[in-house]
C-alpha positions in Angstrom: -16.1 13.3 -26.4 -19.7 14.5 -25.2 -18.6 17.3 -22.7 -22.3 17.5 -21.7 -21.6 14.2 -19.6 -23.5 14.1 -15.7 -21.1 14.0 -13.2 -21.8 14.6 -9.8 -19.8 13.8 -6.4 -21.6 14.1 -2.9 -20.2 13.5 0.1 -22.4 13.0 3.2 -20.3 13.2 6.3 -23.4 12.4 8.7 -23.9 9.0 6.8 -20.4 8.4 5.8 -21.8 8.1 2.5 -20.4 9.3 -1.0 -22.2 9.6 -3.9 -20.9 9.5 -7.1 -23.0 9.6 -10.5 -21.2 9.2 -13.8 -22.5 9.2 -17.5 -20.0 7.7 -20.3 -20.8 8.3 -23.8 -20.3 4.2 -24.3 -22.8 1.5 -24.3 -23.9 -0.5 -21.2 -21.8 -3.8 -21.9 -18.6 -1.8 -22.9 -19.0 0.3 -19.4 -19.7 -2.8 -17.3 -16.9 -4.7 -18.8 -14.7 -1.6 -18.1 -15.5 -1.9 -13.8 -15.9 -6.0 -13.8 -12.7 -7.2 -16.1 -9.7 -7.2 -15.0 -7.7 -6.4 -18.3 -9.6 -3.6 -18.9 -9.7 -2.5 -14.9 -5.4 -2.4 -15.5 -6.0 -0.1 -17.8 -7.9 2.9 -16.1 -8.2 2.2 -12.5 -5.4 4.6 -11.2 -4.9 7.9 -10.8 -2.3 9.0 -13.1 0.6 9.2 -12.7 0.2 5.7 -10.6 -0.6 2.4 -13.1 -2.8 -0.4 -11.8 -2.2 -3.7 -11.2 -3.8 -6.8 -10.5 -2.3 -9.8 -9.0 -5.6 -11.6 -9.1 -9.4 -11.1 -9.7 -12.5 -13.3 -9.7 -15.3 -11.5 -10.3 -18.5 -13.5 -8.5 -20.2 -13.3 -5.1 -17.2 -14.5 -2.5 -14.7 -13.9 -5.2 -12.0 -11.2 -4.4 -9.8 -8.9 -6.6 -6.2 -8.1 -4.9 -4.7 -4.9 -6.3 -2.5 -2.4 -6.3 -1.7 1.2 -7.6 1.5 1.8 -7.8 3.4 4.9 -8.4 6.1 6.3 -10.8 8.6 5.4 -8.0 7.5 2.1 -7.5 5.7 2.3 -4.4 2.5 0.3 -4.3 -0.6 0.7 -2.2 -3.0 -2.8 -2.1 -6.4 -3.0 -2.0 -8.9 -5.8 -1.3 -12.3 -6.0 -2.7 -14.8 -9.0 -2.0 -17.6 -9.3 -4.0 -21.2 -9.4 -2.2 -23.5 -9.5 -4.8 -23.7 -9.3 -8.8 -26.7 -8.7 -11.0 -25.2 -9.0 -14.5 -25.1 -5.9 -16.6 -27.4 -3.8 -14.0 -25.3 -3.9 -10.2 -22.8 -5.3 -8.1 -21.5 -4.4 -4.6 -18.1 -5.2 -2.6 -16.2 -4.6 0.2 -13.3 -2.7 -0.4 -10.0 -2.4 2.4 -6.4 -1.1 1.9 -4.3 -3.6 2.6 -0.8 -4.8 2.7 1.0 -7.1 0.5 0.5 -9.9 2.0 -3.5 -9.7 2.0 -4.0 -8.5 5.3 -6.6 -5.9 6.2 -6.7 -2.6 7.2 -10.1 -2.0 8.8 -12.4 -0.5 8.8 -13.0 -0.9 5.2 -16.3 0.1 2.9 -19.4 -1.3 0.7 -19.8 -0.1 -2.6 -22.6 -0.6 -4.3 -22.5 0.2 -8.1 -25.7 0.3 -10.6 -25.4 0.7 -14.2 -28.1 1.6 -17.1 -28.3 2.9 -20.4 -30.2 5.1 -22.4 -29.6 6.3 -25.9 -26.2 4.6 -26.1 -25.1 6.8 -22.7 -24.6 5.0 -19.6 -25.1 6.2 -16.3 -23.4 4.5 -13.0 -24.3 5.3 -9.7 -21.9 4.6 -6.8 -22.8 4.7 -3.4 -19.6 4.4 -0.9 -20.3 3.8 2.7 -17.4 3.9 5.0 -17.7 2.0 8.0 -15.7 5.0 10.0 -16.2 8.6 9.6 -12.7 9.1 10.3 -11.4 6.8 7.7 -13.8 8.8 5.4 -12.3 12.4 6.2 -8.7 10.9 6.2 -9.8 9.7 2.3 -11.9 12.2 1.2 -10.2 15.3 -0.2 -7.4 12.9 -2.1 -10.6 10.5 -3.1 -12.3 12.8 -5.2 -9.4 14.5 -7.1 -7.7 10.7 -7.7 -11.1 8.8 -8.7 -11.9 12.2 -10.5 -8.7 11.3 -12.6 -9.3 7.6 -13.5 -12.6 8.1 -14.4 -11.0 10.6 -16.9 -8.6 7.5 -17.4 -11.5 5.5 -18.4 -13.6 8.2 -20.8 -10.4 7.7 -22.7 -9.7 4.4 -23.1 -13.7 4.9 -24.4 -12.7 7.3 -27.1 -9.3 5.1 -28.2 -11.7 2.1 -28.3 -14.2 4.1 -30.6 -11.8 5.1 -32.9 -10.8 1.4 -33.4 -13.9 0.3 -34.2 
């Protein structure tokens, strides 16, 4: 693994904006299959020791993905995420709420808007996050970083396993 990898996490509480800029030592397609497929989502998109799960996921503009991350114990937080817009291969944006498990909202939610490109076989992705409430950004932010710091970990080594098979 490339240890020399750009990560960087900013957290703007005046424009209840984070900021979140990533480099995987993967190609472009590989990387945006990783955030946009759901088989590959369930495998990385939880803080371990949680798993991920998926009831259901259609990725295009108006389609939603319903999941959850659920715990060693079994308990299981859902999330909601519409899709707002997709460029193939270069961005796409949601809006993302917690929810419960029978679909319903917990608002105030937040857009993401997440923009991929490659150079020399690294990809970068830049995430912006703006929360729609300040306080719903403070109440997620010091769990946030350590838990998406985790399955972004998840993901540089589902990478490396996937390098190794090929």
């Amino acid at each position: 693994m490339n240890n020399d990898l750009l990560f960087d996490f900013t957290v703007d509480k005046a424009a209840k904006t984070v900021f979140i800029t990533r480099e995987f030592d993967a190609g472009l397609s590989l990387v945006w299959d990783a955030f946009t497929k759901q088989e590959i989502l369930d495998q990385w998109a939880a803080p371990a020791p949680m798993r991920c799960k998926t009831k259901y996921m259609d990725f295009k503009v108006g389609g939603r993905r319903f999941y959850a991350m659920i715990s060693p114990e079994g308990q299981e937080r859902w999330i909601i995420q519409e899709y707002t817009s997709i460029t193939p291969k270069t961005n796409f944006k949601l809006y993302n709420s917690f929810a419960d498990k029978d679909e319903n909202p917990e608002l105030p939610g937040s857009e993401w808007d997440y923009n991929f490109s490659e150079q020399n076989g690294t990809t970068k992705v830049h995430i912006t996050i703006f929360n729609e409430s300040l306080e719903r950004m403070e109440k997620l932010s010091d769990g946030f970083r350590i838990g998406f710091t985790l399955m972004l970990k998840n993901l540089d080594d589902l990478f490396a396993t996937l390098s190794q098979k090929s």
